[in-house]
C-alpha positions, 0 to 999 in steps of 0.5 A: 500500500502507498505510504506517500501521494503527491499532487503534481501541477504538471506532467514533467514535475510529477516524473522530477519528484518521482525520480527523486522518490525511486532514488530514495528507494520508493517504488513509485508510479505517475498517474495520470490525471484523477480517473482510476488507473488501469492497473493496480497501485497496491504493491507502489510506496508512493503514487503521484498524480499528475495534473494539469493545473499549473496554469489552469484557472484557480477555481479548476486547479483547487477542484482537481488538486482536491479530487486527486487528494481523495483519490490518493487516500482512498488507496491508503497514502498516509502523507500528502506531497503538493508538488510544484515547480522549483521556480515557484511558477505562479500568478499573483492570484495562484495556483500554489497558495490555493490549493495547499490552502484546499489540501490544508483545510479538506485533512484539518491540518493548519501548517505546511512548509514551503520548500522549493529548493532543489540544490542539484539543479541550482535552485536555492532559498535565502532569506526567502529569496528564491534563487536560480543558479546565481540569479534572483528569480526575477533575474533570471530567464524566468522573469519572461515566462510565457505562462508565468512570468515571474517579476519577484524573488521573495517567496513571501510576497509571492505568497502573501495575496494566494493564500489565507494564512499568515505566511512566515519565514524560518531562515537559515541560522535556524535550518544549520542548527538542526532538525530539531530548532526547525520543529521547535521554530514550527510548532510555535508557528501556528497555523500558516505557510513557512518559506524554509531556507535552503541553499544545500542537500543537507539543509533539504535532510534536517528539514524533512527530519523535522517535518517527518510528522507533518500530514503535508508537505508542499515544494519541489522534488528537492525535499524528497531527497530527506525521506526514506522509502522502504526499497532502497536501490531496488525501485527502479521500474525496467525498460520498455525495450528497444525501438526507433527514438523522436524528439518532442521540443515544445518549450521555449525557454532558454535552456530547451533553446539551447539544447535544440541548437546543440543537437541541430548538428547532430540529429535529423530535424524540422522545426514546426511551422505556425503559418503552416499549422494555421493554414491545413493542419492535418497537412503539416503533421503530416509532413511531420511525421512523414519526416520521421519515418522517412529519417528512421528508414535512413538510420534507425538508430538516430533519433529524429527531433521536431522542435518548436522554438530555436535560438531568437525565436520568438512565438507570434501573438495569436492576434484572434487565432489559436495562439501559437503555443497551443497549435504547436502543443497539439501538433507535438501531440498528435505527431507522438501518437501517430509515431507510436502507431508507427513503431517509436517506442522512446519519446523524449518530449521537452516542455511541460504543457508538451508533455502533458499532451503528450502523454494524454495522447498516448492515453497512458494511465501510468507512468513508471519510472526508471533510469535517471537521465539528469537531475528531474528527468527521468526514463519511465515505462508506460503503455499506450492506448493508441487505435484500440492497441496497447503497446509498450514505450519508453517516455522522457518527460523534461522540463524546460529549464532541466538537462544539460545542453547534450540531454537530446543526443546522450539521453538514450545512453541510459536506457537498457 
């Protein structure tokens, strides 16, 4: 029976955190949205559903993270993970505070922490200033988000206007003195959201020691690295098998941007045409995917890349249209489940929302997860309900702002 669920706002942060949970030695699985997966849970450590609602309106992010919560104890999980991204990815009005708020008051609980902090992929906590790499949040290429631009680095101000609780900070004097100053710092906190200090893989283990009683915790995949799962070095799910190999690139942020511009030399590619897609969509995939079969012919162990958004690119306003975003997101969509039908059995697909389409494509269930590809990317096996056939394949789901700039071209070097 689990023993921990999380409710992840996108698909690429539920694949980070469930790495992080295998490494820690839990046998875990991606679910897929809140309807009943095709296959039994019982024999998992941890579960992770899988939504959509990052940037969903507040109203449907706090309704789905709350029909995923029920969903998760029904099958017996004893702690709830909310599970958002290291960059904090939010409005002014949500998504984060709301739904901790949904999660806090539906268990009766008053307290949760709020740890973002990944060290491992840069991201760090001072004085509640989030940081990525050396650069405060809203100095970095997160400030133009397309989705959710963010303009402010302090977590309690971001904070402050989504949530109804007291919003309070435990820094990092009191986080190096150890797990126990933290639980005391805690408990005479109240009932409200605590921004903890975290610049270090240790400060992430003295945190999750003194929340180890907390029915509920919040932040990025980082904080599992301070739980201990009952599997340790035996969780790891087993491949799908060999098969021909696609890129899907549909972020556009600036890392995802230049691991597009590192493979363009080394792998077959078409870059997505907006005009193109506009004017006989149907026809564009298919000139799409047509490429792809066409490159596998030519040699099948290189793996082809269709990819949104290069180096300088910029996405056109929709100016009335589908906005560019969206076309791009279901032509990447469309292309994965037209190419497993033709014989892909690994994806790597980049960008959150991309992935999220993907995925739903695919009609998987679940995703379980595998070998570790970069910090937050792992190798998962699921199945795909294409054309009323189950097939067996191999899915990476990268977020934007993960992996080294090489991830397209040594990625499939993991896999069994």
């Amino acid at each position: 029976m689990p023993l921990i669920g999380a409710i992840a706002d996108d698909f690429t942060g539920a694949t980070d955190l469930a790495t992080m949970l295998v490494s820690r030695g839990f046998r875990t699985a991606v679910v897929i949205g809140t309807a009943e997966p095709a296959e039994p849970l019982d024999e998992l450590d941890a579960v992770v559903v899988a939504l959509k609602s990052r940037t969903a309106p507040v109203e449907e992010a706090v309704r789905d993270s709350l029909a995923a919560l029920r969903a998760l104890r029904a099958v017996g999980c004893e702690r709830i993970y909310v599970k958002y991204c290291s960059t904090f990815d939010s409005t002014p009005t949500g998504n984060i505070g709301p739904v901790v708020d949904a999660v806090l008051d539906e268990l009766g609980a008053g307290r949760a922490v709020v740890v973002p902090s990944f060290p491992a992929t840069g991201r760090t906590v001072h004085r509640g200033h989030l940081f990525v790499g050396d650069q405060p949040l809203a100095e970095s290429p997160m400030r133009d988000h397309p989705l959710t631009p963010m303009r402010d680095s302090d977590l309690l101000r971001l904070l402050a206007p989504q949530t109804r609780r007291p919003v309070r900070l435990i820094g990092h004097d009191v986080v190096r003195a150890g797990s126990d100053a933290v639980r005391d710092e805690l408990a005479g906190s109240g009932s409200a959201l605590v921004v903890v200090d975290a610049a270090t893989d240790a400060d992430l283990m003295t945190i999750a020691a003194a929340t180890a009683e907390d029915p509920v915790l919040t932040g990025g995949a980082g904080l599992a690295l301070g739980l201990t799962g009952p599997h340790p070095g035996s969780a790891r799910a087993e491949s799908a098998g060999p098969g021909p190999a696609v890129v899907l690139a549909g972020s556009a942020s600036a890392a995802t941007r230049g691991q597009v511009e590192h493979a363009k030399s080394l792998l077959p590619n078409r870059k997505l045409d907006v005009a193109a897609l506009r004017a006989d969509f149907e026809a564009a995939v298919a000139e799409l995917i047509e490429f792809v079969r066409t490159r596998w012919e030519a040699d099948p162990a290189l793996p082809p890349m269709i990819y949104a958004v290069g180096a300088g690119d910029e996405l056109e306003p929709a100016e009335g249209a589908t906005p560019a975003g969206e076309l791009l997101e279901r032509a990447l969509a469309r292309c994965a489940s037209e190419l497993v039908v033709s014989r892909a059995r690994r994806l790597l697909v980049a960008g959150g929302e991309t992935s999220g389409a993907v995925v739903l494509a695919l009609g998987a269930t679940a995703l379980h997860v595998g070998s570790q590809i970069a910090p937050g990317v792992p190798w998962c096996r699921t199945e795909s309900h294409v054309d009323g056939e189950v097939r067996a394949v191999d899915v990476a789901l990268k977020s934007g702002n993960f992996g080294g700039v090489d991830i397209f071209t040594t990625a499939w070097d993991v896999l069994s």
